[in-house]
C-alpha positions in Angstrom: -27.8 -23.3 -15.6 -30.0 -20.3 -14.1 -28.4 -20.7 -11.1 -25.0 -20.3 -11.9 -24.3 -16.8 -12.0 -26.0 -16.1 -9.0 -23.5 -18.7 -7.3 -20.7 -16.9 -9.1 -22.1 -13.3 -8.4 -22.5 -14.8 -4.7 -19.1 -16.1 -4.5 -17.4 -12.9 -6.0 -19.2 -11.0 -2.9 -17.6 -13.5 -0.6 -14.2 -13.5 -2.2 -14.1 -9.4 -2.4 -13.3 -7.6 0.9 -16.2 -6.2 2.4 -15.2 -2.5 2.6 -14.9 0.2 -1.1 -10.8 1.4 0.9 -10.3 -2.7 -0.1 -12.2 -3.2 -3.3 -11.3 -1.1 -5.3 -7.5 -1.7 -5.2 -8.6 -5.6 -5.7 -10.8 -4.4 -8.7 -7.9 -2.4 -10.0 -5.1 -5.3 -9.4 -5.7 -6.8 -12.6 -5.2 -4.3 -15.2 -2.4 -3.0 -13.2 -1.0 -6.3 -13.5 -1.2 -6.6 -16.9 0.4 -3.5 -17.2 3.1 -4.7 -15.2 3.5 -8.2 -17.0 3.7 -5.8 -20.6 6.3 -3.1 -18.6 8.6 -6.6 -17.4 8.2 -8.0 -20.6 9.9 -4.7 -22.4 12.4 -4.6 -19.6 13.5 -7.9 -19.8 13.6 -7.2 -24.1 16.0 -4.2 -23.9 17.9 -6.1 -20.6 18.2 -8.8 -23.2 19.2 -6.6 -26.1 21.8 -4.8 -23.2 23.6 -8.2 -22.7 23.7 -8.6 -26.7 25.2 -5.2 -27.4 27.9 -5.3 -24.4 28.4 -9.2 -26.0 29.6 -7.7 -29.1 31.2 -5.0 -28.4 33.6 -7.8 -26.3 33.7 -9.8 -29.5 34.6 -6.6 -31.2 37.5 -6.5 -28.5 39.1 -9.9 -29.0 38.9 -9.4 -32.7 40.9 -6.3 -32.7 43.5 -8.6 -30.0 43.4 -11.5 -32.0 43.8 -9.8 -35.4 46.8 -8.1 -33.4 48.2 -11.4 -32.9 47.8 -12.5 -36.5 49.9 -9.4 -37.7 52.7 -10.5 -35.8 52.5 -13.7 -36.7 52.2 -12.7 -40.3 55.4 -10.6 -40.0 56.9 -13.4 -38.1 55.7 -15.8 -41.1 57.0 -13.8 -43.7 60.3 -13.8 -42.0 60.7 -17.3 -41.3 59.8 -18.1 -44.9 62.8 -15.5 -46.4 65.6 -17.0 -43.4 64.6 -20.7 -45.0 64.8 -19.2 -48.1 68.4 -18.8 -47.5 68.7 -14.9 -46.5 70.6 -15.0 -43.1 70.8 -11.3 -42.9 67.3 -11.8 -41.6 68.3 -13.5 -38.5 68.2 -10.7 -36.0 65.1 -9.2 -37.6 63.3 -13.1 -37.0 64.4 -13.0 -33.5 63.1 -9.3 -32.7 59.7 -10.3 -34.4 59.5 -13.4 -32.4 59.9 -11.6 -29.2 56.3 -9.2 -30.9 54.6 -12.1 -31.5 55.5 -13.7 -27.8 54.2 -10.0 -26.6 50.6 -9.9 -28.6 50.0 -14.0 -27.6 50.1 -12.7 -24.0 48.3 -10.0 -24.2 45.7 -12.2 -25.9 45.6 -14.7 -23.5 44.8 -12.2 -20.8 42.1 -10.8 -22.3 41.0 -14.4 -23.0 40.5 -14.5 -19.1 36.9 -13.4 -19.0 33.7 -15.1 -20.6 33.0 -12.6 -23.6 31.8 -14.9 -27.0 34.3 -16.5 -28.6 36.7 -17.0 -25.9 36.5 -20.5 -26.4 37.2 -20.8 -30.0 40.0 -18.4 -29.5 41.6 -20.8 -26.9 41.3 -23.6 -29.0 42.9 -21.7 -31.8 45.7 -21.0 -29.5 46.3 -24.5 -29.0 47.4 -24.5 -32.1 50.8 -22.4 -31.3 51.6 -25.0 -28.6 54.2 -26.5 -31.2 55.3 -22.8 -32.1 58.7 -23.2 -30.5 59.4 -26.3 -32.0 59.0 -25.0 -35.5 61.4 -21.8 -34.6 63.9 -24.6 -33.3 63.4 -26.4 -36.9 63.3 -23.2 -38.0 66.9 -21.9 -36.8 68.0 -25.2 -37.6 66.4 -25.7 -41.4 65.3 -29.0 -40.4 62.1 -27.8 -41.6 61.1 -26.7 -44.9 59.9 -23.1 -45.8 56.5 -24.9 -47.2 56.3 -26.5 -44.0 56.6 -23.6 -41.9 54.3 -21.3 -44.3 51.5 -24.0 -43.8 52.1 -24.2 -39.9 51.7 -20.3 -39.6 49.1 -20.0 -42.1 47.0 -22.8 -40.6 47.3 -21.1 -36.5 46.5 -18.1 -38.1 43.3 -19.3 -40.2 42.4 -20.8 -36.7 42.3 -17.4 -34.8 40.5 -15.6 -37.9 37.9 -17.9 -37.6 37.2 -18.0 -33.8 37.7 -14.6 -33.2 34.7 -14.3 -35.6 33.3 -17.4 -34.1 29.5 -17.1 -34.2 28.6 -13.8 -35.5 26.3 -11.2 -33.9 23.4 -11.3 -31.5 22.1 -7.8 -32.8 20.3 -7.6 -36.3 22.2 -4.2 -36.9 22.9 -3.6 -40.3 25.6 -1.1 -39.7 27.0 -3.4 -37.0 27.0 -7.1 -39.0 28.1 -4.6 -42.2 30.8 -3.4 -40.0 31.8 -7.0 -38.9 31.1 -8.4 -42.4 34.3 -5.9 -43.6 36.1 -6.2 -40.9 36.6 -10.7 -41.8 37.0 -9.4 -45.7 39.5 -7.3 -44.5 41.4 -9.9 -42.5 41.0 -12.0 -45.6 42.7 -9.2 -47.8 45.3 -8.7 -45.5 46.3 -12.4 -44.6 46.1 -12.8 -48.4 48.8 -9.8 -48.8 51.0 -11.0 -45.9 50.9 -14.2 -47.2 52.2 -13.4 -50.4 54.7 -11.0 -48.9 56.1 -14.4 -46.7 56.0 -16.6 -49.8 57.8 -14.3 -52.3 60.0 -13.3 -49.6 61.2 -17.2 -49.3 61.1 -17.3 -53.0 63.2 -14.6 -53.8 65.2 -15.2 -51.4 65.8 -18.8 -53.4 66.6 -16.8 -56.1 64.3 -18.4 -58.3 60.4 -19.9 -58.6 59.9 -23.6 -59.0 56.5 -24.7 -60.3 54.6 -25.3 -56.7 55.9 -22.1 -55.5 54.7 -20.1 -59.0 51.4 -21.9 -58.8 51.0 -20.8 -54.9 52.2 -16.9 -56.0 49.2 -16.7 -58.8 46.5 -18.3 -56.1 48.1 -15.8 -53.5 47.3 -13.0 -55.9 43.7 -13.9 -56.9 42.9 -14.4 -53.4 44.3 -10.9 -52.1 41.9 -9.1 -55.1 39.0 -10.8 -54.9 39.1 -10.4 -51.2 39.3 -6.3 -51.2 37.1 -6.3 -53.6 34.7 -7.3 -51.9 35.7 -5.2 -49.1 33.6 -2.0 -50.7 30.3 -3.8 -50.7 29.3 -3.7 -47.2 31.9 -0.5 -46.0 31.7 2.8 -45.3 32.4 5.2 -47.8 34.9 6.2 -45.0 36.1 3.2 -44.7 36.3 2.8 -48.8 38.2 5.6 -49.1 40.5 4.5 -46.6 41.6 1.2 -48.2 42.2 3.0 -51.5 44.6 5.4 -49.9 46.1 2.1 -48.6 45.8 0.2 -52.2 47.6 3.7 -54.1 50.1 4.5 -51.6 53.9 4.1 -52.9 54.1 1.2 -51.1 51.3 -0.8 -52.5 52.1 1.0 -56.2 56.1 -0.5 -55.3 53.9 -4.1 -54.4 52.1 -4.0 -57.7 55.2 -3.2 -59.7 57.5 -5.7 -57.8 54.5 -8.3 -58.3 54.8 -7.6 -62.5 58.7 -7.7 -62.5 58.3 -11.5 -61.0 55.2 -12.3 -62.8 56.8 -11.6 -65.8 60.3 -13.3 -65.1 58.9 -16.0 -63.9 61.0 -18.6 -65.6 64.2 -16.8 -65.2 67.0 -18.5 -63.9 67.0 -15.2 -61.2 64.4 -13.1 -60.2 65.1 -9.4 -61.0 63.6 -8.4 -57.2 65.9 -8.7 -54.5 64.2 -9.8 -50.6 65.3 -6.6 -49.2 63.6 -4.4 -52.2 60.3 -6.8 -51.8 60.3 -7.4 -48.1 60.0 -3.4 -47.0 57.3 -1.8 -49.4 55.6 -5.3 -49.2 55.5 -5.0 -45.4 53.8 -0.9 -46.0 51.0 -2.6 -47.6 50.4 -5.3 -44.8 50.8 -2.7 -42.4 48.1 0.1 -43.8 45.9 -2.9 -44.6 46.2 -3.8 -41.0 45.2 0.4 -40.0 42.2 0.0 -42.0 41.1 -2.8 -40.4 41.7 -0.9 -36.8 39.3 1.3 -38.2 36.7 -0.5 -39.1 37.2 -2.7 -35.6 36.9 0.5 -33.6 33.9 2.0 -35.9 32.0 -1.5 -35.1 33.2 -1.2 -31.5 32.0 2.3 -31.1 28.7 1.1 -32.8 28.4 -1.3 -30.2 29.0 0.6 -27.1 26.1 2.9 -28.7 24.1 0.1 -29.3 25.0 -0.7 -25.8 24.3 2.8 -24.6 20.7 2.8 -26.6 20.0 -0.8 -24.8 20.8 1.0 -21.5 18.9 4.2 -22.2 15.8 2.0 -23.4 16.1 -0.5 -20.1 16.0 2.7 -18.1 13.2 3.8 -19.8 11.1 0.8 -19.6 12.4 0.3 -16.2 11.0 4.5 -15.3 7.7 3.6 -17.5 7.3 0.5 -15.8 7.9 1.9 -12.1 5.5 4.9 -13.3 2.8 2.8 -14.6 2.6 1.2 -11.4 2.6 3.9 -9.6 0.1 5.6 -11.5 -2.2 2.7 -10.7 -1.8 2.8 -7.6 -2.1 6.9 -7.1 -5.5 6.1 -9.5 -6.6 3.4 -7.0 -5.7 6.0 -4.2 -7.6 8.7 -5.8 -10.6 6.7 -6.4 -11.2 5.2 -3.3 -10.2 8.9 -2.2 -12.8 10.2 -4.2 -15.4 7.9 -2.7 -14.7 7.7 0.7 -14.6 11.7 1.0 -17.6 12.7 0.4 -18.9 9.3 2.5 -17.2 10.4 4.8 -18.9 13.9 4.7 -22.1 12.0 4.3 -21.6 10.4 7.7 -20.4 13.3 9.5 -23.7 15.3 8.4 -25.7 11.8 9.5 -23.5 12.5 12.8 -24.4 16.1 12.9 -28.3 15.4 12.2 -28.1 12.8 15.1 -25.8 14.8 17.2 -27.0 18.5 17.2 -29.8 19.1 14.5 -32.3 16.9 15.8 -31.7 17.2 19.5 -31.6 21.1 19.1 -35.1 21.1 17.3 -36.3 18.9 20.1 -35.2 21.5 22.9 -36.5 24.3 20.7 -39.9 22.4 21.0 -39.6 21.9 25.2 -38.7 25.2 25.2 -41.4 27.5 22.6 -44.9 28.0 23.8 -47.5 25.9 23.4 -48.7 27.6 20.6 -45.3 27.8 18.4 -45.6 27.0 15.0 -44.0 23.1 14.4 -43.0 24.5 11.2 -40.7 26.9 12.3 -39.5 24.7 15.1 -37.9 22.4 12.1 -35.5 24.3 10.4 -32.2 24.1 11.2 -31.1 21.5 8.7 -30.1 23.1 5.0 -29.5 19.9 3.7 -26.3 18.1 2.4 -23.6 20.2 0.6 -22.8 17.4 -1.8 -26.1 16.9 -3.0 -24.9 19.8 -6.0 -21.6 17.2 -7.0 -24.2 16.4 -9.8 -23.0 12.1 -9.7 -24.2 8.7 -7.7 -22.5 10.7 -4.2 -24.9 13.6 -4.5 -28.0 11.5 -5.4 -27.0 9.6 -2.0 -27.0 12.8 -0.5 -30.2 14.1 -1.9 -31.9 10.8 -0.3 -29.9 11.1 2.4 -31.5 15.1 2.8 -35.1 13.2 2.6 -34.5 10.7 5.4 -33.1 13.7 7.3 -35.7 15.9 6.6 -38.2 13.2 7.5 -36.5 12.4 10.5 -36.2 15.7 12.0 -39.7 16.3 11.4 -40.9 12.9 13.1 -38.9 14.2 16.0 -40.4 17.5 16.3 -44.0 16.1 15.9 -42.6 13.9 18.2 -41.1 16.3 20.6 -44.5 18.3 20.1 -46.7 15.3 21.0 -44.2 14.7 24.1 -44.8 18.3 24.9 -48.3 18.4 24.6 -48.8 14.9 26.7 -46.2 16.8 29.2 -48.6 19.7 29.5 -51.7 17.3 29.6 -50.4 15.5 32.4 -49.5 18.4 34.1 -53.1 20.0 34.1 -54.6 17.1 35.0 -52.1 16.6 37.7 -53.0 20.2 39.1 -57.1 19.4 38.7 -56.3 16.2 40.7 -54.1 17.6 43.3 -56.5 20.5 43.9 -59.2 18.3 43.9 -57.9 15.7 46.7 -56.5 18.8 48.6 -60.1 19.6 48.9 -61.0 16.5 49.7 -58.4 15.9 52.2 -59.5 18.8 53.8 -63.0 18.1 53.8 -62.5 14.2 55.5 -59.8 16.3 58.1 -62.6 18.3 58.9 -65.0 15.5 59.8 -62.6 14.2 61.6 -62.5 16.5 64.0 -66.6 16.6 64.3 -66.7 12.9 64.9 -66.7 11.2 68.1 -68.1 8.0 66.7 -65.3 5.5 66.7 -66.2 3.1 63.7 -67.3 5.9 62.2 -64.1 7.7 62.7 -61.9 4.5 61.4 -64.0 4.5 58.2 -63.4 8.5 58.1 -59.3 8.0 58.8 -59.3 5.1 55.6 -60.9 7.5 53.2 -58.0 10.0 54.5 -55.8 7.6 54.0 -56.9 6.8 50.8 -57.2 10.5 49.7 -53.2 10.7 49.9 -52.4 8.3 47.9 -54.6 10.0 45.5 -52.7 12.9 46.1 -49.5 11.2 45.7 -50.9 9.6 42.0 -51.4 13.3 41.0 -47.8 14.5 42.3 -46.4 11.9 40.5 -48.4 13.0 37.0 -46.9 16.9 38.4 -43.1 15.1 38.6 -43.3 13.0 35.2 -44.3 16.6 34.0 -41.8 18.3 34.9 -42.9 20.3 38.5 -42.6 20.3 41.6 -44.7 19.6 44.5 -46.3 22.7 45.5 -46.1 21.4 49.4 -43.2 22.8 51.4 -42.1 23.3 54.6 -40.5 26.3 55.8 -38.5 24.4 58.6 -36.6 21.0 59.1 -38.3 17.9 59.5 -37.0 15.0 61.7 -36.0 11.9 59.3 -38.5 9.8 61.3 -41.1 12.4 60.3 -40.7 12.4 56.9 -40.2 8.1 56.8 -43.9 8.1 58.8 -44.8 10.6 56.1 -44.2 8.3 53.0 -45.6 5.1 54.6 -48.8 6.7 55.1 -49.2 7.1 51.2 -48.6 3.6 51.0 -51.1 0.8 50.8 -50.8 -2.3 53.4 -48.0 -0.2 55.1 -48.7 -2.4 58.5 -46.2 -4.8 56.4 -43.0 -1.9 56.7 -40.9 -2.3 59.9 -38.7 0.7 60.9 -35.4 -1.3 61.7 -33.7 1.7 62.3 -33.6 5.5 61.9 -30.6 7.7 63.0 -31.7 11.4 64.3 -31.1 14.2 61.3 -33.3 16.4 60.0 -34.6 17.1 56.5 -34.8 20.9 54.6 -38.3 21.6 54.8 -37.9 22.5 50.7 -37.3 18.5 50.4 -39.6 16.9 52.2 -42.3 15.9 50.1 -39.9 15.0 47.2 -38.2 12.8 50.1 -41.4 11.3 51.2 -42.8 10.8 47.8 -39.5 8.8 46.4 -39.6 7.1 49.4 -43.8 6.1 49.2 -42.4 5.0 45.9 -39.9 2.4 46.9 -42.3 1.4 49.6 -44.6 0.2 47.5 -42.6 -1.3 44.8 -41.5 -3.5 47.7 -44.6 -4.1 49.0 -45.8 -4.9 45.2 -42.8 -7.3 45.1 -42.8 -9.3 48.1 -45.6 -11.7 49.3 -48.0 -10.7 51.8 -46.8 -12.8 54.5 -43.4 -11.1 54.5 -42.2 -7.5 55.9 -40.1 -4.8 54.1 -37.2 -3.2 56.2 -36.9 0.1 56.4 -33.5 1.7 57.7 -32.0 5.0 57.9 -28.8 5.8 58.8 -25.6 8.4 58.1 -23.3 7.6 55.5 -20.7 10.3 56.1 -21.6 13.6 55.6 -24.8 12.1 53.7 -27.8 10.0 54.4 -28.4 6.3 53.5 -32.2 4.9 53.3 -32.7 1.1 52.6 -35.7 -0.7 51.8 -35.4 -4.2 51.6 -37.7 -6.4 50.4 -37.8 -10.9 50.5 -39.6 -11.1 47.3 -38.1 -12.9 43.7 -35.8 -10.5 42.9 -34.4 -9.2 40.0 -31.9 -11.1 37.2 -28.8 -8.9 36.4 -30.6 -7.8 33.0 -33.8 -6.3 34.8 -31.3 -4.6 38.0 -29.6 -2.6 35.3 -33.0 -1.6 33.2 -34.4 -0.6 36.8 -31.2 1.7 37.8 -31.1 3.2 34.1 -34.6 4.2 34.7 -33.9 5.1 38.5 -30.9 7.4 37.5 -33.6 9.7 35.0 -31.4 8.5 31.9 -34.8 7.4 30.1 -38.1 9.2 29.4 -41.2 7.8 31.1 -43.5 8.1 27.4 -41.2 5.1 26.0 -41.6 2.7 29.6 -44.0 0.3 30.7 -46.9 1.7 32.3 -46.8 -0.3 35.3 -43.2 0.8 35.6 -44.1 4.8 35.8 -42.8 4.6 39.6 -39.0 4.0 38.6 -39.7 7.1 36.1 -41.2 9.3 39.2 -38.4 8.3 41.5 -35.6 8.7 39.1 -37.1 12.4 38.1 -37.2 13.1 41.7 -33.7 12.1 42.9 -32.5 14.1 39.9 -34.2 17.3 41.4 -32.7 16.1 44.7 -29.2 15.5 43.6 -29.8 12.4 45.2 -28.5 8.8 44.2 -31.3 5.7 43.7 -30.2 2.6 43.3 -30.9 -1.7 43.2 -29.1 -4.6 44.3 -29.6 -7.7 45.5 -30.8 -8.6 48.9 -28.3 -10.3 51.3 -31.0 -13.3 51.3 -33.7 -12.8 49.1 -35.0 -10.2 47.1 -33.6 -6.4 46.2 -32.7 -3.8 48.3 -33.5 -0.2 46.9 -31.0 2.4 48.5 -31.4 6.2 48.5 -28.7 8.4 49.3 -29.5 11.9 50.3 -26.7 15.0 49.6 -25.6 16.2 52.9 -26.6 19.8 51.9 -30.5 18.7 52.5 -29.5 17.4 56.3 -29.1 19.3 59.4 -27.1 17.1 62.4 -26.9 19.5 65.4 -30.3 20.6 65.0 -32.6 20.6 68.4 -35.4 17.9 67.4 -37.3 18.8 70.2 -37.6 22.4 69.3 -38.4 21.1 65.5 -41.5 19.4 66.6 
């Protein structure tokens, strides 16, 4: 159990990118997912209530065309009933209305074209007017009865009612399902009316009622009131007030009159209301019935479209919020890793800075003060980090950041101070040695001169011998310090000179052979630098090689400069240890971090730098390396008279 979080905490580390640019986005992903998810989820909510709201408002549509539909065939109906009544002078007014109700079916069916709700109820109730013609046929012929033809009509039109409000509303909108809810109380009203207006039309136009037909006329009128008054309940007040200005119009007062006169004769042999008296004010009623249901279809068409239009506002909305909210995370995301990386980013430029400038320009300023210069006063030049005043985590970085810096700039000036001071130490004790075997030198050249003894004179040319490779020990401490050999020539020296020169400050230099040596002389300023790189390489090869084998010496021109090779048959060098030995060679390293036993490379590449000269190792054609110095032409002379040199 312990060891479960760390395996966790370690495999969160291995799952999370490696750098802050891609952490923090991954760190941020999941709340700004979330947020997404909730954003989609509101979009698809108000996408969904969209579809509802354009839904009804197409429902409201084929309402309004199949109620159209259902007025003609209510006028048509009406007629029908009054020409089987027995009232011919109807015939050309039955024909015209058929020809409206032909018009509204097909203006229906091509609004039935699309997939609004309801379509397929409505086409189905269609189906019901397939036999249509066939009743007009019986109809024109009276080979139906006008019962017959009132319950064909009546039952198509009961079938359009119903699909055209075929499944109610997908919005819970009070106005909107109020709206619907009077529009069907309406049609109920109004069917109710135009039925009794096709019923008493066939009646009177019989002349007289029989007992199914009085019975039908008393259900009619029940029907008709109950059904408006219900109307008022879920209406307007506009709309209220519109069906009473239909209800007390002169029509509907001439209806409710007319209705009176029949109810109260009903057992008369004739009615006192003739068709053409009922049929018009009768019709009125139908009619403004029928205008107030166009206004109520167009108020719950109009809320639609704005429930529609809200739906559509909202989805934008959520849509903008949503599109917002993610790019808000993700500016937040950019701004923090922004506000990170910045000042990191300032942090490792200063690091730069401190590495780049600071602490190499407090080590010159060491090289370059006196020997007594305060080290103090030799370390400033770093004020310390800007963003350690932020006052967060960045500036505490900073701060530590300003320690290590401070630390580390004065390391390297004790450093540079201690280099200095060894530099200087070197230096004198170069001078005290060089002076000292100068003397000496001097002294053993002097003896030579007295002596005639030959073994004594061999013994006395060894110690000579000996004494400058002394002197070449303390020249090299002088170089490594810095100076130059105090020994110059004011004229040329022949090459072959200055080659004899270095291999007498070499030990065991009976092992160098002198392949070859092409005539040029050598600036006199040079020629102990020359001689002492030279001495160097000599002996390294000598060093290298086993005493039973030579080292080559050859000197030749190399254009307008001047090629020396020294080539020795020892081991060799591996790749590695060729290109440590060049780096040192070229002067690109400082002789206090080397091997001591390596100081030569450090001499000679000190030298060639104050010779402009280029040192090199490679590998021997056989065996062994091959150290190769080329000399600038400025230090050569060609047309020079050797003879006149010596």
């Amino acid at each position: 159990m312990p060891n479960k979080p760390t395996r966790l905490s370690a495999f969160m580390a291995r799952a999370l990118p490696r750098t802050i640019r891609g952490r923090l986005p991954l760190l941020l992903a999941l709340p700004t997912c979330a947020l997404v998810v909730v954003a989609t989820v509101g979009t698809i909510t108000q996408s969904s209530r969209y579809g509802e709201a354009g839904r009804t408002r197409d429902q409201v549509v084929l309402v309004l065309g199949a109620q159209e539909l259902v007025h003609q065939l209510q006028r048509e109906r009406g007629l029908t009933a009054g020409l089987l009544g027995g009232d011919q002078s109807l015939r050309s007014r039955v024909d015209t209305q058929r020809k409206a109700s032909d018009q509204a079916r097909t203006a229906l069916d091509r609004q039935l074209a699309g997939n609004s709700p309801g379509v397929g109820a409505a086409r189905d109730a269609l189906a019901q007017l397939d036999s249509l013609a066939t009743v007009r046929g019986e109809a024109d012929s009276g080979s139906v009865s006008r019962a017959e033809a009132l319950a064909f009509y009546t039952h198509a039109i009961t079938a359009l009612t119903d699909a055209a409000f075929h499944g109610g509303t997908e919005l819970v909108d009070r106005q909107l399902m109020d709206n619907l809810a009077t529009l069907r109380k309406l049609g109920d009203g109004a069917e109710a009316a135009a039925l009794e207006r096709g019923t008493l039309n066939g009646i009177l136009a019989a002349g007289s009622f029989n007992d199914r037909d009085y019975r039908t006329f008393i259900t009619l009128l029940g029907t008709k009131g109950n059904a408006l008054a219900e109307v008022p309940r879920t209406a307007t007040a506009a709309q209220t007030h519109a069906l009473n200005a239909a209800l007390r119009s002169q029509s509907a007062v001439a209806v409710a009159r007319m209705e009176q006169q029949v109810l109260t004769a009903h057992d008369a042999k004739k009615l006192p209301v003739t068709p053409a008296d009922w049929w018009q004010p009768a019709t009125a009623l139908v009619d403004g019935l029928h205008q107030v249901q166009i206004r109520v279809a167009d108020d719950s068409s109009a809320r639609a479209e704005q429930l529609r239009s809200d739906a559509l506002r909202q989805l934008l909305l959520e849509a903008v919020l949503a599109l917002l909210a993610i790019a808000g995370a993700a500016g937040l995301a950019l701004a923090a890793t922004r506000s990170i990386l910045r000042p990191l980013h300032a942090l490792t430029e200063e690091a730069h800075r401190l590495a780049d400038l600071t602490l190499p320009e407090a080590v010159a300023r060491v090289r370059e003060a006196q020997s007594q210069a305060d080290p103090a006063e030799l370390a400033e030049g770093f004020a310390g980090s800007a963003l350690a005043a932020r006052g967060d985590e960045i500036a505490n970085v900073a701060s530590a950041l300003d320690r290590v810096a401070d630390t580390a700039l004065q390391l390297a000036v004790d450093q540079a101070v201690v280099q200095r001071n060894s530099t200087e130490s070197l230096a004198s004790l170069g001078r005290r040695n060089q002076e000292l075997v100068g003397r000496q030198l001097g002294f053993l050249s002097a003896l030579e001169r007295a002596e005639n003894d030959p073994g004594i004179l061999a013994n006395l040319f060894e110690l000579d011998h000996l004494a400058t490779r002394m002197r070449r020990n303390a020249e090299s401490l002088l170089v490594l310090a810095g100076e130059r050999s105090p020994r110059r020539w004011a004229d040329p020296v022949p090459m072959g000179d200055v080659l004899r020169s270095a291999l007498g400050e070499v030990d065991d230099y009976r092992r160098v052979l002198l392949r070859h040596t092409d005539r040029a002389l050598l600036d006199g300023g040079a020629v102990s630098e020359v001689s002492h790189l030279l001495a160097e390489l000599i002996e390294n090869a000598l060093a290298a090689s086993s005493p039973e084998t030579d080292v080559e010496l050859y000197a030749q021109g190399h254009g307008a400069d001047y090629l020396i090779a020294v080539v020795d048959h020892g081991g060799g060098l591996s790749e590695p240890e060729l290109a440590t030995a060049n780096r040192r060679l070229s002067g690109q390293e400082s002789f206090l971090v080397g091997r001591t036993q390596l100081l030569g490379h450090y001499v000679v590449g000190r030298l060639a730098v104050g010779l402009g000269a280029q040192v090199w190792l490679a590998p021997s054609p056989v065996a062994g390396v091959t150290a190769s110095v080329l000399l600038p032409g400025r230090l050569l002379s060609w047309q020079a008279d050797l003879a006149a040199a010596r």
